[in-house]
RONUFI-945410 format. One record per residue (C-alpha): residue in three letters; x, y, z. Coordinates in Angstrom, 3 decimals, always signed. Example, Ala and Ser with C-alpha at 12.3 -4.5 7.8 and 13.67 -1.06 7.14 Angstrom:
<recs>
{ALA,{+12.300,-4.500,+7.800}} {SER,{+13.670,-1.060,+7.140}} 
</recs>
This chain:
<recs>
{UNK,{+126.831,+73.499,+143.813}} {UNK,{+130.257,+72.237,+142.889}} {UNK,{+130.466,+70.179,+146.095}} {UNK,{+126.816,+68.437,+145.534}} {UNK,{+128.260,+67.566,+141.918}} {UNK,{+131.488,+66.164,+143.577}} {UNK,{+129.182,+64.553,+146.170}} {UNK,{+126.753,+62.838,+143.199}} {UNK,{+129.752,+61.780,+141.352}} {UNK,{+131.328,+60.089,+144.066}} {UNK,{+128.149,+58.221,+145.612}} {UNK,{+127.941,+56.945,+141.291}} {UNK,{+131.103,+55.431,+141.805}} {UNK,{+130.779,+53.853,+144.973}} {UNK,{+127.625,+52.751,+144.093}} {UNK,{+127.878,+51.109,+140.593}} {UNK,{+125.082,+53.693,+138.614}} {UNK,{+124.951,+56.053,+135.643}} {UNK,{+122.198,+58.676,+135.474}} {UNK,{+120.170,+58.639,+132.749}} {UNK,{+117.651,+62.466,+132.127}} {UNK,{+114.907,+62.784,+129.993}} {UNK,{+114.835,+66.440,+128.332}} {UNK,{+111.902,+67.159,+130.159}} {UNK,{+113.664,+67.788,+133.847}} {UNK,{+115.384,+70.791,+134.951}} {UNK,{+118.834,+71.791,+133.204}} {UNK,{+120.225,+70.945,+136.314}} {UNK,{+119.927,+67.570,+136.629}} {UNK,{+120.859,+67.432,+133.177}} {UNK,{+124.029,+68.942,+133.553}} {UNK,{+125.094,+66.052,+135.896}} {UNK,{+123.395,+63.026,+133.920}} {UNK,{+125.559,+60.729,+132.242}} {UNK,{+122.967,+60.573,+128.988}} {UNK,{+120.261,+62.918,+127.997}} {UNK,{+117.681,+62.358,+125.654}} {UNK,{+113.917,+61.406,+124.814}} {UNK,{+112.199,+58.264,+125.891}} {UNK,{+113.425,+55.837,+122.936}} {UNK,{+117.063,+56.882,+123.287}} {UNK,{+117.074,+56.445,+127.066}} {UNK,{+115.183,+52.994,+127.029}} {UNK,{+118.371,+51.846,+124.635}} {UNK,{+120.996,+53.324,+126.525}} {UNK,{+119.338,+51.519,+129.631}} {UNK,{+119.696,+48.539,+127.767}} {UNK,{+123.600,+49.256,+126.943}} {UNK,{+124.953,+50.642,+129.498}} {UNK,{+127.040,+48.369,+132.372}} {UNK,{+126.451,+49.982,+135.508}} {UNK,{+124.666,+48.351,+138.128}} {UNK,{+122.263,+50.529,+138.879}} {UNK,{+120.566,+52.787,+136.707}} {UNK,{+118.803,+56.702,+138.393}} {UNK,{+116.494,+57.676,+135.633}} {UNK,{+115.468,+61.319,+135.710}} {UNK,{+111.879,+61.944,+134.285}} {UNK,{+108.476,+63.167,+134.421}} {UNK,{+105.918,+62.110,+136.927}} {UNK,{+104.015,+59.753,+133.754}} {UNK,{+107.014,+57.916,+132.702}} {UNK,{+106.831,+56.563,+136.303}} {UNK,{+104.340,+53.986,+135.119}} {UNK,{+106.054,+52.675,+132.379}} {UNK,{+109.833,+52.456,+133.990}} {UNK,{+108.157,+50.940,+137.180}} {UNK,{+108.182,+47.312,+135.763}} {UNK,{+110.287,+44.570,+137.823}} {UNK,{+112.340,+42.891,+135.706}} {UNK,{+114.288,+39.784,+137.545}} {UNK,{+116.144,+40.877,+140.387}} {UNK,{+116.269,+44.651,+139.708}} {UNK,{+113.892,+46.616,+141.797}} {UNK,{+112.027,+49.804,+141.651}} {UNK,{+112.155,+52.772,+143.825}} {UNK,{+109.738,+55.234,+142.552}} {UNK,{+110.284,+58.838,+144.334}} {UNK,{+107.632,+60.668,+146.620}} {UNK,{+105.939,+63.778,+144.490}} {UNK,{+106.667,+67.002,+146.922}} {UNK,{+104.439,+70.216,+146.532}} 
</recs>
């Protein structure tokens, strides 16, 4: 596990983003997230924060509402498995 954290960390720097995890995923990927919270805290830290690129960790319905396009960021909304 410590490797995949080292891995994860590394591939953030390289590539310019922060992790942001709602409460509702798995302790795991909140362990490695660079801000945890609930909806309203992570849409203002999204709005703070000076990465490039942003990995938000949540559930399957907050897909629709962190989908949006906004200018030249894009979208890349994970395949559901099982």
């Amino acid at each position: 596990m410590e490797e995949l954290i080292q891995k994860i960390e590394r591939l953030k720097k390289e590539n310019d983003f922060v992790i942001l995890a709602h409460y509702y995923v798995d302790g795991a990927v909140q362990d490695i997230a660079d801000y945890v919270g609930d909806s309203f805290y992570l849409s203002k830290v999204a709005t703070e924060v000076e990465a490039k690129n942003i990995l938000f960790a949540g559930v399957s319905f907050m897909g629709c509402d962190s989908g949006l396009p906004y200018g030249s960021y894009g979208y890349c909304r994970p395949y559901k498995r099982g």
